[in-house]
LOMISE-395194 format. One line per field, with one value per residue: residue number from 1; residue in three letters; x, y, z of N, C-alpha, C, O, CB in turn. Coordinates in steps of 0.001 Angstrom, whole numbers, plus 500000, padded with zeros to 6 digits. Atoms other than C-alpha are relative to their C-alpha. Glycine has a CB too. Example, Ala and Ser with C-alpha at 12.3 -4.5 7.8 and 13.67 -1.06 7.14 Angstrom:
BEGIN
k: (1 | 2);
r: (ALA | SER);
nx: (500890 | 499180);
ny: (498810 | 498810);
nz: (500000 | 499940);
cax: (512300 | 513670);
cay: (495500 | 498940);
caz: (507800 | 507140);
cx: (500900 | 499230);
cy: (501200 | 501090);
cz: (500000 | 500730);
ox: (501936 | 499739);
oy: (501181 | 502198);
oz: (500665 | 500899);
cbx: (499008 | 500414);
cby: (500027 | 500462);
cbz: (501246 | 498585);
! end
This chain:
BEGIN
k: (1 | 2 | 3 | 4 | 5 | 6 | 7 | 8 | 9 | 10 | 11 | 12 | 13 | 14 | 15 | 16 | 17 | 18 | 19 | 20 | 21 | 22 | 23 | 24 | 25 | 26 | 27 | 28 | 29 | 30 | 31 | 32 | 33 | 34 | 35 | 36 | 37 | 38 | 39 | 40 | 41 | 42 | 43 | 44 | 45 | 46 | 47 | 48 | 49 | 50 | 51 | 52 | 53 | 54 | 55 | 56 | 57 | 58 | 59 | 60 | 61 | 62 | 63 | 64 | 65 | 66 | 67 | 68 | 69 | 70 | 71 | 72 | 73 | 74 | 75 | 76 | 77 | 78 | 79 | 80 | 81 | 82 | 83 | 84 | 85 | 86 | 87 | 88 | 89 | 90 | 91 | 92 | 93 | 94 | 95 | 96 | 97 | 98 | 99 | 100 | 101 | 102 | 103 | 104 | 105 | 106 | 107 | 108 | 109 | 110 | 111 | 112 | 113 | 114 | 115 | 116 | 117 | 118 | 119 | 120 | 121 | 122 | 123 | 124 | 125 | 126 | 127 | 128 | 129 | 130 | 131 | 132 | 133 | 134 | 135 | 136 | 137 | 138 | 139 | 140 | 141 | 142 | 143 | 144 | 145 | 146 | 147 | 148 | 149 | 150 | 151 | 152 | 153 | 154 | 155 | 156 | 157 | 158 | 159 | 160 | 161 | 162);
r: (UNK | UNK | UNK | UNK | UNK | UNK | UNK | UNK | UNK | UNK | UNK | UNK | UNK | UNK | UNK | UNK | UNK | UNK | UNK | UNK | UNK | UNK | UNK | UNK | UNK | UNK | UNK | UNK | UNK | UNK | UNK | UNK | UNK | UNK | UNK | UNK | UNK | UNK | UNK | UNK | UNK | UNK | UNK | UNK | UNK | UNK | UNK | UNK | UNK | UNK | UNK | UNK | UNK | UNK | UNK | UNK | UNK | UNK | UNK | UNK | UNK | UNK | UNK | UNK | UNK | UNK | UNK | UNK | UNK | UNK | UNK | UNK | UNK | UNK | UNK | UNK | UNK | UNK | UNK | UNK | UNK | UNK | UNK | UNK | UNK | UNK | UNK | UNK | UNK | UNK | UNK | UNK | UNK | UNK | UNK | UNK | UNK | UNK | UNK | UNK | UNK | UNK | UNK | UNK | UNK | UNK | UNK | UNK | UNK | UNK | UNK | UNK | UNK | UNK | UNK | UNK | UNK | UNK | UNK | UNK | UNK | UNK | UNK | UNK | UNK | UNK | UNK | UNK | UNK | UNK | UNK | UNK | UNK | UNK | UNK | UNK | UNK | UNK | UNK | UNK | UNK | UNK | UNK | UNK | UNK | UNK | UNK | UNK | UNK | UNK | UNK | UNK | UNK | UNK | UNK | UNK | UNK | UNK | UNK | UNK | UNK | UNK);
nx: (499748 | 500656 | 498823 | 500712 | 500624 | 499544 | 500458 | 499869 | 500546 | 501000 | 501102 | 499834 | 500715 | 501041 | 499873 | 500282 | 501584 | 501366 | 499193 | 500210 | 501478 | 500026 | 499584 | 501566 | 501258 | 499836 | 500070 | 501288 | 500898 | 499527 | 500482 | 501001 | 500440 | 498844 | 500801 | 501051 | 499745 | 499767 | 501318 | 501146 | 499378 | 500280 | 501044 | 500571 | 498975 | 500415 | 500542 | 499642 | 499791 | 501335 | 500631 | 499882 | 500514 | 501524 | 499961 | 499759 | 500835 | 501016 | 499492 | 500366 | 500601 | 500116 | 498033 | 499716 | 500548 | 499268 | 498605 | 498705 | 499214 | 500706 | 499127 | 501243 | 500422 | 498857 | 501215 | 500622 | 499248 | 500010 | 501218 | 499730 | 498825 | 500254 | 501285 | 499183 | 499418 | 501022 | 500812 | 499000 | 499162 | 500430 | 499840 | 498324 | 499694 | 498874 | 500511 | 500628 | 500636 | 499949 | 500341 | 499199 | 498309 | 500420 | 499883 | 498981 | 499251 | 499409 | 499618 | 499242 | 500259 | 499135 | 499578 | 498411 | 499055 | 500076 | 499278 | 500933 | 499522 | 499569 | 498515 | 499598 | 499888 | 501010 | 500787 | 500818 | 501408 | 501052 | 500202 | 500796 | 498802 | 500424 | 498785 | 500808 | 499701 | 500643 | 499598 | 499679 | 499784 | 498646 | 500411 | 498405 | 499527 | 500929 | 499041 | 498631 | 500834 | 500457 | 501557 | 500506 | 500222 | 499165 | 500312 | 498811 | 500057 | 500027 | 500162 | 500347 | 500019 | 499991 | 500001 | 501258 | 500004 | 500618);
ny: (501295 | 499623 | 500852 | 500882 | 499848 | 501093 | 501279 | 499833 | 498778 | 500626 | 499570 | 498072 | 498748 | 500730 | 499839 | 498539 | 499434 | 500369 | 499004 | 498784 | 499715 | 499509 | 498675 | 498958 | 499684 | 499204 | 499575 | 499776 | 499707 | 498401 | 498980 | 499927 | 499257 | 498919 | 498929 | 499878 | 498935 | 498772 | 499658 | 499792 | 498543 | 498584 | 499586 | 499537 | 498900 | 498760 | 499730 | 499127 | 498728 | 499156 | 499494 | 498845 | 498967 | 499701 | 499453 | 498322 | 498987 | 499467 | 498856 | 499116 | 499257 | 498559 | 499464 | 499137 | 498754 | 499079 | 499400 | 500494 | 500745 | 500938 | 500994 | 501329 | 500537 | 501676 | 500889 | 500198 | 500250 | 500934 | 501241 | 500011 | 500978 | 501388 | 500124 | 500387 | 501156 | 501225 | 500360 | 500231 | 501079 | 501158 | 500493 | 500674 | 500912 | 500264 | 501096 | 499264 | 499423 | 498706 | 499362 | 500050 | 499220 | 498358 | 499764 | 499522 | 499759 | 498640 | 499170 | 498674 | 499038 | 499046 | 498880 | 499452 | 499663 | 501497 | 501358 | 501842 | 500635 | 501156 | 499581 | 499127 | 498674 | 498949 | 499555 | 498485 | 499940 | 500632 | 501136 | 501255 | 501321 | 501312 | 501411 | 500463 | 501297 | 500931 | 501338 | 500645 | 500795 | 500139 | 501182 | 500819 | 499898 | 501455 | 501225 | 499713 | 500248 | 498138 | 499855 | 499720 | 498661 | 499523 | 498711 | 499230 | 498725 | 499056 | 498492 | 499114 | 498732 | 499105 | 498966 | 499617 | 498653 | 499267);
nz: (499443 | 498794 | 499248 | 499791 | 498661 | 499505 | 498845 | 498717 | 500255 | 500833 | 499541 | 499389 | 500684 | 499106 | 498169 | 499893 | 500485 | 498704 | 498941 | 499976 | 499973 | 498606 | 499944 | 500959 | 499791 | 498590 | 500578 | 500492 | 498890 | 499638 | 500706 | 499825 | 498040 | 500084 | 500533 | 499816 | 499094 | 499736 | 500656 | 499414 | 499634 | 501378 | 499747 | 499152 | 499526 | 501078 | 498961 | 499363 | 500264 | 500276 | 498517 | 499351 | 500960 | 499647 | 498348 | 500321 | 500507 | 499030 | 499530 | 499077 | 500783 | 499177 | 499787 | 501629 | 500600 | 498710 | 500482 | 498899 | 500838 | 500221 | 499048 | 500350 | 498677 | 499945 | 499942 | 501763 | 500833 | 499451 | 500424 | 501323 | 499650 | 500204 | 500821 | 501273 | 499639 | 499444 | 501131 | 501223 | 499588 | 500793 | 501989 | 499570 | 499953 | 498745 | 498926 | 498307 | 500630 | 500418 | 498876 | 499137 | 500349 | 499821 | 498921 | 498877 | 500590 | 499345 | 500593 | 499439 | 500994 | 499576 | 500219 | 500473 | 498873 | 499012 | 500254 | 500957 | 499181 | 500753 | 500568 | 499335 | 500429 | 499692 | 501628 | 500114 | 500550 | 499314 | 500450 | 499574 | 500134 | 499961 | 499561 | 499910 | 499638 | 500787 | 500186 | 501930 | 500510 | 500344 | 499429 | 499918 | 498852 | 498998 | 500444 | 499099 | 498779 | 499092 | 500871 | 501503 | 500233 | 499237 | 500127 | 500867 | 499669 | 501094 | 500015 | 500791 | 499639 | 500932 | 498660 | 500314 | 500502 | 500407);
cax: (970493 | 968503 | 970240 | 968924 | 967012 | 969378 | 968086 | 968076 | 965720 | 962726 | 959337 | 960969 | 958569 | 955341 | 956761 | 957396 | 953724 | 951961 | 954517 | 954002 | 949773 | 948828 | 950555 | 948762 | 945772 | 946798 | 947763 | 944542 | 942783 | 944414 | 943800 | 940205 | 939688 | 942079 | 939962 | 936348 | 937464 | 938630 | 935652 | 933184 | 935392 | 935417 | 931576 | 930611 | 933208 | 931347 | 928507 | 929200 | 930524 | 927090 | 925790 | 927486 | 927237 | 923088 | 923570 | 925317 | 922398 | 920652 | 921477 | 920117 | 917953 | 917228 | 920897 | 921350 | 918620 | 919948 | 923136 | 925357 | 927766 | 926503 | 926224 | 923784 | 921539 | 922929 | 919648 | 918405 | 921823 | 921763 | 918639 | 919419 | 922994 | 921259 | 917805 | 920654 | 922363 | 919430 | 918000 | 921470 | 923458 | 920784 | 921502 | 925583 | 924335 | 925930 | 925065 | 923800 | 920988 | 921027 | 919136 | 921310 | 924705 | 923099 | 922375 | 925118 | 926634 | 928991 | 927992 | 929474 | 928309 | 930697 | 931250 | 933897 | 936460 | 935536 | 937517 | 936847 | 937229 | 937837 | 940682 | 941474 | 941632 | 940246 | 937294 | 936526 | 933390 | 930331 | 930908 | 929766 | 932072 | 930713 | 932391 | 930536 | 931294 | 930161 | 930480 | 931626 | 931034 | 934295 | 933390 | 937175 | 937713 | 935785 | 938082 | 940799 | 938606 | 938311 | 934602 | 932986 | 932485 | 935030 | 934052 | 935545 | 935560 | 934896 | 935243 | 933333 | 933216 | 932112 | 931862 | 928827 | 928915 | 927345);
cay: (734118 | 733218 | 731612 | 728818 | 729144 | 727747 | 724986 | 727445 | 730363 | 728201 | 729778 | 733288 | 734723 | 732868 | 733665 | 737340 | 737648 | 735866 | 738119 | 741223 | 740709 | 741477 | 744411 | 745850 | 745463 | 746933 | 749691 | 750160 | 749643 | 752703 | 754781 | 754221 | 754979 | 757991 | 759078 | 758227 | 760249 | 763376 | 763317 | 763192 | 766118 | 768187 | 767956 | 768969 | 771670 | 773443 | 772689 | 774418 | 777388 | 778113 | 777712 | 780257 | 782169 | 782203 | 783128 | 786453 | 787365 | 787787 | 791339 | 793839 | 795881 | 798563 | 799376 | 800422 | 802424 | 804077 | 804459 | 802143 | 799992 | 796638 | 793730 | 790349 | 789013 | 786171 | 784260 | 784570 | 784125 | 780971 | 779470 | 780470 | 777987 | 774975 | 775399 | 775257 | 772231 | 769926 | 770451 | 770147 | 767843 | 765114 | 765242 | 763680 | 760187 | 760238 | 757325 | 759974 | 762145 | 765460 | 767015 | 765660 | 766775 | 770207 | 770401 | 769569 | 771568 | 774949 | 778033 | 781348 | 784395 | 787451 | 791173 | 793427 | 793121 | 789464 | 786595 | 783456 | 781051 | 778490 | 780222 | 782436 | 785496 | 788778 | 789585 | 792952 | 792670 | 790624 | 786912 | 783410 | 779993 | 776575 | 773716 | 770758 | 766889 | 764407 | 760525 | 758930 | 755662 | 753821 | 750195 | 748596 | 749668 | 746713 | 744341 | 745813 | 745053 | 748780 | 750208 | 751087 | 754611 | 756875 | 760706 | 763631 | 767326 | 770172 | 773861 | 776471 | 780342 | 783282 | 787011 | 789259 | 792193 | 794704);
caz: (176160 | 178982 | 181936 | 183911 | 187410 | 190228 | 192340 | 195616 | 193737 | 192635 | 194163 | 195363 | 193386 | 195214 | 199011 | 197993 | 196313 | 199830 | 201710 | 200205 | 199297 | 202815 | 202991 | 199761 | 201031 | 204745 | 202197 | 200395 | 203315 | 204996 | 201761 | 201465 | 205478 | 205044 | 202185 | 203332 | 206267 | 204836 | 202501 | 205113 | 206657 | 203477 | 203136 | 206537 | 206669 | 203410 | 205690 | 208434 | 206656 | 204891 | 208379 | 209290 | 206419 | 206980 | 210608 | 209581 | 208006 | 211606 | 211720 | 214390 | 211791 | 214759 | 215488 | 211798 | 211408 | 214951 | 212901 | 215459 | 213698 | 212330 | 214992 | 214939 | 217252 | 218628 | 219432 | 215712 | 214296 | 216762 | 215420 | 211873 | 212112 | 213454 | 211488 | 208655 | 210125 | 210840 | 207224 | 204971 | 207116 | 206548 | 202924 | 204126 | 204645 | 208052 | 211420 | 214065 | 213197 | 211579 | 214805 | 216962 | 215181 | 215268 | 218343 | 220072 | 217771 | 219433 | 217814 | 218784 | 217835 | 217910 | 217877 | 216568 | 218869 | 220661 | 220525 | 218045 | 221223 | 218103 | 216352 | 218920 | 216682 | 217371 | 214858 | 213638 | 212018 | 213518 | 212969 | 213334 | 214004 | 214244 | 215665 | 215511 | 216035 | 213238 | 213151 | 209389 | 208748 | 208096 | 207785 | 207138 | 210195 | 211729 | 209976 | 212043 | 215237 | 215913 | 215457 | 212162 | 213282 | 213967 | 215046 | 213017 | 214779 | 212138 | 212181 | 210404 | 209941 | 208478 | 209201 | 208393 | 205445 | 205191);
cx: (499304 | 500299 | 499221 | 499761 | 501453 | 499060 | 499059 | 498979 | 498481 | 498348 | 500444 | 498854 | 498305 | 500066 | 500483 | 498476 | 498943 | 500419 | 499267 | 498174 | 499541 | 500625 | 499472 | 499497 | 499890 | 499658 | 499081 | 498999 | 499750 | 499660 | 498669 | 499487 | 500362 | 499010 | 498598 | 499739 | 500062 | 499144 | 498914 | 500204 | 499381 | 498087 | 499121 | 500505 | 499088 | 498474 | 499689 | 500576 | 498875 | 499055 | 500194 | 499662 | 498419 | 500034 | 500549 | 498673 | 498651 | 500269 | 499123 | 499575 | 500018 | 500809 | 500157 | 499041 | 500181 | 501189 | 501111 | 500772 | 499125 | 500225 | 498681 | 499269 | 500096 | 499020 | 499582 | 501119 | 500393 | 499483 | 500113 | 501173 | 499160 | 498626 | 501283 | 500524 | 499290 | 499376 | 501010 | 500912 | 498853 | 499979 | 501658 | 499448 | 500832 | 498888 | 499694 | 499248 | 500057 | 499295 | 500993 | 501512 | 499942 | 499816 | 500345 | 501028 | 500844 | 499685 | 499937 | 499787 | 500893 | 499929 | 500808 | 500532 | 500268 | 500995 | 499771 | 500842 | 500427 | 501198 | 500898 | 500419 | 499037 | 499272 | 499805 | 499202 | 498644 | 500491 | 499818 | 501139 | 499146 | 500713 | 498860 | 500675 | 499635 | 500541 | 500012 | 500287 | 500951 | 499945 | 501343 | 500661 | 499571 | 500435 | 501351 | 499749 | 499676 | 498493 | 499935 | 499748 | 501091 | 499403 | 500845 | 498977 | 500695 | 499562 | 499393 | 499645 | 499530 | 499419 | 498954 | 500485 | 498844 | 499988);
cy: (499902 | 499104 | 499433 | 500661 | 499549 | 499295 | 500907 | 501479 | 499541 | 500298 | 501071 | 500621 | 499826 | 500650 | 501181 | 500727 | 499523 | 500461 | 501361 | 500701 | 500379 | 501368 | 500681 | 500180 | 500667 | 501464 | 500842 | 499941 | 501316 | 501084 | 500457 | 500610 | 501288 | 500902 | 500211 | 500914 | 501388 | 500419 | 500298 | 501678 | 501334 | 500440 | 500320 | 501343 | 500672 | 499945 | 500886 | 501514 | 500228 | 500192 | 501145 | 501199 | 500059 | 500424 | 501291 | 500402 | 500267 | 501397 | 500735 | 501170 | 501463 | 500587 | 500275 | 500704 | 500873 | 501000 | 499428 | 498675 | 498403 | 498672 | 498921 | 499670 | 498800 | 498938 | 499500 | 499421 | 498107 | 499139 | 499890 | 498419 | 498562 | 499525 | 499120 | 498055 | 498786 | 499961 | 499315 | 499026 | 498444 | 499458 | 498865 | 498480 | 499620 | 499026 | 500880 | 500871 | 501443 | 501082 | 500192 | 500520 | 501770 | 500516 | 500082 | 500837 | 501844 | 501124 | 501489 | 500981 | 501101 | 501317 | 500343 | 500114 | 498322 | 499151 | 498696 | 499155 | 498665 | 500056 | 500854 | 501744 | 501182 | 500569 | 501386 | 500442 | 498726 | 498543 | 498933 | 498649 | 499009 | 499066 | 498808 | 497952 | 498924 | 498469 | 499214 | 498789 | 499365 | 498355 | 498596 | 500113 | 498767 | 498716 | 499983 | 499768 | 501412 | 500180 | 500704 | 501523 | 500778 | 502313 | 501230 | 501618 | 500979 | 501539 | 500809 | 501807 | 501096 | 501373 | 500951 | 501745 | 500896 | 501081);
cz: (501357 | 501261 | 501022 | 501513 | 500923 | 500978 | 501291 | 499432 | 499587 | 501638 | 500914 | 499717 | 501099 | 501117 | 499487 | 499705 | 501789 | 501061 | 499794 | 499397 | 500996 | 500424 | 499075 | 500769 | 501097 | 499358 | 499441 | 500649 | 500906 | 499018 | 499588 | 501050 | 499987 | 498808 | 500443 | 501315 | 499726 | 499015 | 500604 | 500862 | 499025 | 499784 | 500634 | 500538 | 498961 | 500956 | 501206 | 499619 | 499253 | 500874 | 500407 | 499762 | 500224 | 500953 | 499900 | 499477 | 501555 | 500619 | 500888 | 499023 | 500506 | 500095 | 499173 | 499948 | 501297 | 499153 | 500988 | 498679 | 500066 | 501441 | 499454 | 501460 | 500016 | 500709 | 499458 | 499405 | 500843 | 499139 | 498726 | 499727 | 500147 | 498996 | 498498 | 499860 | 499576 | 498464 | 498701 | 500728 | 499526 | 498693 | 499956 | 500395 | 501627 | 501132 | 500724 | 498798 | 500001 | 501415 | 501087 | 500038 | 500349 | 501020 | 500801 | 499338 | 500456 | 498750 | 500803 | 498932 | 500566 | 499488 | 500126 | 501490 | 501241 | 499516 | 499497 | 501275 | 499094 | 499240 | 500852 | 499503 | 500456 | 498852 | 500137 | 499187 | 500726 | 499233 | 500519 | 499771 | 500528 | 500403 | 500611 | 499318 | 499290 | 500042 | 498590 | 500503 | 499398 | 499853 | 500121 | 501331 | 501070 | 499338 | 501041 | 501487 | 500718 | 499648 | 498838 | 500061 | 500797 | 499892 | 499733 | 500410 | 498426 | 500344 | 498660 | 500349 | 498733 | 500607 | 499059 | 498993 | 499657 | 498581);
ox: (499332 | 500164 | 498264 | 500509 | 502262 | 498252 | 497933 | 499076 | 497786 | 498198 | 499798 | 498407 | 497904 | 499074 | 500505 | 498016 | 497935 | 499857 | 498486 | 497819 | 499513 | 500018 | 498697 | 499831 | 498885 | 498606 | 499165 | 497958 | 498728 | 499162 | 498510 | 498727 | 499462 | 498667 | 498236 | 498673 | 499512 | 499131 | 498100 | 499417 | 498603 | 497689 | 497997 | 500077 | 498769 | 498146 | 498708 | 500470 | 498777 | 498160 | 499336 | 499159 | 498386 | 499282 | 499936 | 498421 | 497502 | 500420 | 498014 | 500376 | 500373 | 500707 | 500639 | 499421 | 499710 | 501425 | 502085 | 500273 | 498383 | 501285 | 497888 | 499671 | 500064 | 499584 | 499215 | 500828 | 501100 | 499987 | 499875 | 500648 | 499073 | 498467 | 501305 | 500364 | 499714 | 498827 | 500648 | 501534 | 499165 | 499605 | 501824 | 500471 | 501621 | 497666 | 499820 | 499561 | 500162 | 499911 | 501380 | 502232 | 500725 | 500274 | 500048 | 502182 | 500217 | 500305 | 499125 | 500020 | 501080 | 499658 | 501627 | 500115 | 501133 | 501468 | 499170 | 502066 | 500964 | 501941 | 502067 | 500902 | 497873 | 499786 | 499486 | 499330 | 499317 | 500572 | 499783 | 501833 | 498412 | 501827 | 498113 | 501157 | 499295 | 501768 | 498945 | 501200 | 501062 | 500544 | 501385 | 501620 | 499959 | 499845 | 502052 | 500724 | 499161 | 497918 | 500881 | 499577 | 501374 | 499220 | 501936 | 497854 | 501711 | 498482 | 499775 | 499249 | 499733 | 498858 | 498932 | 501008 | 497881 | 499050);
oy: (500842 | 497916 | 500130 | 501527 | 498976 | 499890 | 500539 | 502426 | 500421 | 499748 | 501386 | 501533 | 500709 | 501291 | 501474 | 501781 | 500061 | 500306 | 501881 | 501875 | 501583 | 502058 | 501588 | 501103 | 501374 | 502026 | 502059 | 500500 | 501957 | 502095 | 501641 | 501578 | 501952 | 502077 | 501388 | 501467 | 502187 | 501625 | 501053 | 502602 | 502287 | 501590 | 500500 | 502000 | 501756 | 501047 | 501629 | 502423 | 501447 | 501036 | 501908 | 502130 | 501180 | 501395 | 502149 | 501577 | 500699 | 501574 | 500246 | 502105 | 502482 | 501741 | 501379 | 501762 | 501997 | 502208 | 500115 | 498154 | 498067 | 498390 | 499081 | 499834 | 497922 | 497992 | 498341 | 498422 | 497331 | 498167 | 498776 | 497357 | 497751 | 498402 | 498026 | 497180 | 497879 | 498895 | 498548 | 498357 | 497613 | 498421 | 497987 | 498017 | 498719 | 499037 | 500314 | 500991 | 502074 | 502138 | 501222 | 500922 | 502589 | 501649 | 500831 | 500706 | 502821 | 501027 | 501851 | 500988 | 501143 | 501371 | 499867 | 500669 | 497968 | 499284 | 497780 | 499239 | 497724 | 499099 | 501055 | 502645 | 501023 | 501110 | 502002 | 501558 | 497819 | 498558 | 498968 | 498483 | 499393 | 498936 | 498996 | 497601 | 498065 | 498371 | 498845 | 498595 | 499802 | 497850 | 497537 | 499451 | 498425 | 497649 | 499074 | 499871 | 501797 | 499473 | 501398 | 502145 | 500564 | 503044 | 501381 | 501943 | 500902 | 501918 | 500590 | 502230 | 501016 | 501489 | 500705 | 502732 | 500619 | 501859);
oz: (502150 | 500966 | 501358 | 501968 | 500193 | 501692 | 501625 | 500212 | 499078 | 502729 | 501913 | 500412 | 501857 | 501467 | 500682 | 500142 | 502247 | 502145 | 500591 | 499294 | 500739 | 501243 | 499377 | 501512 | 501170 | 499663 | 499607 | 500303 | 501152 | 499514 | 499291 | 501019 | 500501 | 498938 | 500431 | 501585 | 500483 | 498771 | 500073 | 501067 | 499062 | 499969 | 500167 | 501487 | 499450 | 501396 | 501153 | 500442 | 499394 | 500822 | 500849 | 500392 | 500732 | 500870 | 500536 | 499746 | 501454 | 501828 | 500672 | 499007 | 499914 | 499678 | 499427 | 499447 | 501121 | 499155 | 501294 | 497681 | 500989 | 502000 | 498526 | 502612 | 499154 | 501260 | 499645 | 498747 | 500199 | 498576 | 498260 | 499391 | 499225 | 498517 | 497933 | 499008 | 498860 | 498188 | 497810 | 499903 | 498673 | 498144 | 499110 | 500900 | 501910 | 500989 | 501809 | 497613 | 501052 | 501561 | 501639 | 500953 | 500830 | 501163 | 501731 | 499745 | 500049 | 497691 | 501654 | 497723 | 501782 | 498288 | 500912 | 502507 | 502041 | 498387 | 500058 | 501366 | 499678 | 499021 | 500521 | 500188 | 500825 | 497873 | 501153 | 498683 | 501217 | 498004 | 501749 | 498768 | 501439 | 499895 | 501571 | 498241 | 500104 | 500010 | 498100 | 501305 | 498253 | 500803 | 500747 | 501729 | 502186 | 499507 | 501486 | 502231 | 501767 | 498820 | 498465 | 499012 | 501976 | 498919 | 500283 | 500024 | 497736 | 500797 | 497511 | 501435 | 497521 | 501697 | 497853 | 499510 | 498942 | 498406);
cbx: (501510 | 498559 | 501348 | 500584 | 498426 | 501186 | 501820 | 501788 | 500874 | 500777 | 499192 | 501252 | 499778 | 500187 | 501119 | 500961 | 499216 | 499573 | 501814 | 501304 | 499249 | 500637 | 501259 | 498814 | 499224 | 501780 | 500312 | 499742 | 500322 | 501596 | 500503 | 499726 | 501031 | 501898 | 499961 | 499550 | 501012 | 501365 | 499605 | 499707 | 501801 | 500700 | 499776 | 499921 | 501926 | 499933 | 500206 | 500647 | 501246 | 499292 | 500406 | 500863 | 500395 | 499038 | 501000 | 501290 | 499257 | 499874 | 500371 | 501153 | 498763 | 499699 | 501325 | 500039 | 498344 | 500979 | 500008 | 499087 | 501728 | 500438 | 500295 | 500888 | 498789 | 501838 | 499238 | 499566 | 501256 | 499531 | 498354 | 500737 | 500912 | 499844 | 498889 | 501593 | 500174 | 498647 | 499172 | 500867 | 500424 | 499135 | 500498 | 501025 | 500580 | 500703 | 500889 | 501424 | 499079 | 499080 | 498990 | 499901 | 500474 | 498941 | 499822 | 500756 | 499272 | 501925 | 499349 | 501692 | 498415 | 501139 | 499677 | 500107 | 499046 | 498508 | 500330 | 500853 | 499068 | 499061 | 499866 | 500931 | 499937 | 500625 | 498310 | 500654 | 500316 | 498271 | 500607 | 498429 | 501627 | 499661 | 501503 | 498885 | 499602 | 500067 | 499208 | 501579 | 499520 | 501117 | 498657 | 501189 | 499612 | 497927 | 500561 | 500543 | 500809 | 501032 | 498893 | 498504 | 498556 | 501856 | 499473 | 500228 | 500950 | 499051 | 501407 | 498980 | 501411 | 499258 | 501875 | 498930 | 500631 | 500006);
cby: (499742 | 500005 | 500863 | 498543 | 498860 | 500292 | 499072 | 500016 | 500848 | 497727 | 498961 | 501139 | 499673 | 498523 | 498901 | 500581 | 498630 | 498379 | 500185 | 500410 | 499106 | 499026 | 500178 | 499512 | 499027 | 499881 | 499498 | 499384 | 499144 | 500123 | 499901 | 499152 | 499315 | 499274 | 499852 | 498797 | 499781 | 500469 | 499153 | 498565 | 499884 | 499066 | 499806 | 499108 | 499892 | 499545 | 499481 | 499385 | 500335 | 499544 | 499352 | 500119 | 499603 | 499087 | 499081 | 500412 | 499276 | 499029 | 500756 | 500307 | 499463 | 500108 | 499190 | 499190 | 499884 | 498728 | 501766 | 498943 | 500044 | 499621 | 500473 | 498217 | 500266 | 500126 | 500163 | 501565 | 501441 | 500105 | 500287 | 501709 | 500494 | 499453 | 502145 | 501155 | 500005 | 500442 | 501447 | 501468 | 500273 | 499952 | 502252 | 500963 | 499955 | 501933 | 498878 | 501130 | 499568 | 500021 | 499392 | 498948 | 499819 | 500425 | 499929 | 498753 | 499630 | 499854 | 499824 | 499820 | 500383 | 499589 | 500585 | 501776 | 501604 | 499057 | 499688 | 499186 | 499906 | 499648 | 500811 | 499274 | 499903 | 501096 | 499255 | 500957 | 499693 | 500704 | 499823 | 499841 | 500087 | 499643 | 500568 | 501129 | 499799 | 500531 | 499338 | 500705 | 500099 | 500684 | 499612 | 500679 | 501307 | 499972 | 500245 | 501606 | 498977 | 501851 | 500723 | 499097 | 500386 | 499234 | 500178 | 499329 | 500114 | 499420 | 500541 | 499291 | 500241 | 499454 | 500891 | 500101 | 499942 | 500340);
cbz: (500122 | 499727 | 500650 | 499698 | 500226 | 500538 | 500901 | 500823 | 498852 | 499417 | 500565 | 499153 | 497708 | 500270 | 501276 | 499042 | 497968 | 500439 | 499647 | 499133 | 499727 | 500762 | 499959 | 498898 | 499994 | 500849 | 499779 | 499196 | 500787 | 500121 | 499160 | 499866 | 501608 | 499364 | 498680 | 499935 | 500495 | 500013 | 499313 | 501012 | 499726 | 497828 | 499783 | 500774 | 499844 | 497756 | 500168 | 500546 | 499392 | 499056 | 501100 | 500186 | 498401 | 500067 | 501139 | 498746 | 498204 | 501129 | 498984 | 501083 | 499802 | 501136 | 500303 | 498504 | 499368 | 501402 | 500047 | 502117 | 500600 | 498425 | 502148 | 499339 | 500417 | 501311 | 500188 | 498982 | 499843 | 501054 | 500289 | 499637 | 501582 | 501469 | 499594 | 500161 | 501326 | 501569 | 499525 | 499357 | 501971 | 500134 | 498524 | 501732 | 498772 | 500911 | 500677 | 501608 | 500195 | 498433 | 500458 | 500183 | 497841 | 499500 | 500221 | 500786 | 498733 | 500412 | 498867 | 500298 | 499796 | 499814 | 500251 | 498991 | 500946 | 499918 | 500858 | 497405 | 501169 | 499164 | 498699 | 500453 | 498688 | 500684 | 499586 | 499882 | 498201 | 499731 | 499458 | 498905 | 500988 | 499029 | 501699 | 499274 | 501052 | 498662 | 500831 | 498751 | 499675 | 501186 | 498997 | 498906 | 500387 | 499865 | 498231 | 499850 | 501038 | 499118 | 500767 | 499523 | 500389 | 499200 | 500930 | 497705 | 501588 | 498977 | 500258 | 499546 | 500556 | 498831 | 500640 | 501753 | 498995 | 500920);
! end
């Protein structure tokens, strides 16, 4: 049986849909930003850790055939890191240029026993950390009157085997 409207209920449905549309889209606006964010994250973070990973391989050849425990040279394992940077970050599509991300980009080279000034742990094998500053494109954000680019700090690491 289906029981009649009253009088005092007639277009609820209307002023909850032009109430609660606007809020969707706030919604879906936020989840897009939220993801195009931690996407641009995620693929500069694997980034940075094969940076690093190549930069271990600047080992101190002489010192091993001495017979001293393994360490890197931290000049080579320097230039290795951003050489890396400046050629595979331009593949990310990103608003600042691949030189420039790289370059201002912190890398720290370490021996057993130093301090990752980025994690603060003490390493005990030769390794390499990255920390490096990228700007992602966000363009909903410029609906919200904020700017279209918002900059997203990323860590990377890796430690050298022999």
């Amino acid at each position: 049986m289906i029981r009649p409207l009253r009088g005092d209920a007639h277009g609820q449905v209307a002023l909850y849909a032009v109430l609660l549309f606007p809020i969707l889209m706030l919604v879906f606006a936020l989840v897009l930003t939220v993801g195009t964010l931690e996407g641009t994250r995620a693929r500069t973070r694997a980034q940075l850790d094969m940076a690093a990973l190549v930069a271990t391989q600047a080992f101190d050849f002489a010192a091993l055939a001495r017979g001293e425990p393994p360490q890197l040279v931290a000049a080579e394992a320097d230039r290795l890191a951003r050489e890396y940077l400046v050629r595979n970050l331009a593949t990310l599509d990103l608003p600042a240029s691949a030189t420039s991300i790289a370059a201002a980009a912190e890398v720290y080279v370490m021996a057993p026993g130093d301090r990752d000034p980025l994690s603060g742990a003490v390493v005990s094998i030769p390794t390499v950390s990255i920390r490096a500053t990228v700007p992602a494109r966000v363009p909903l954000l410029s609906l919200a009157g904020l700017g279209p680019i918002v900059n997203v700090t990323v860590f990377g690491s890796a430690a050298a085997r022999t």
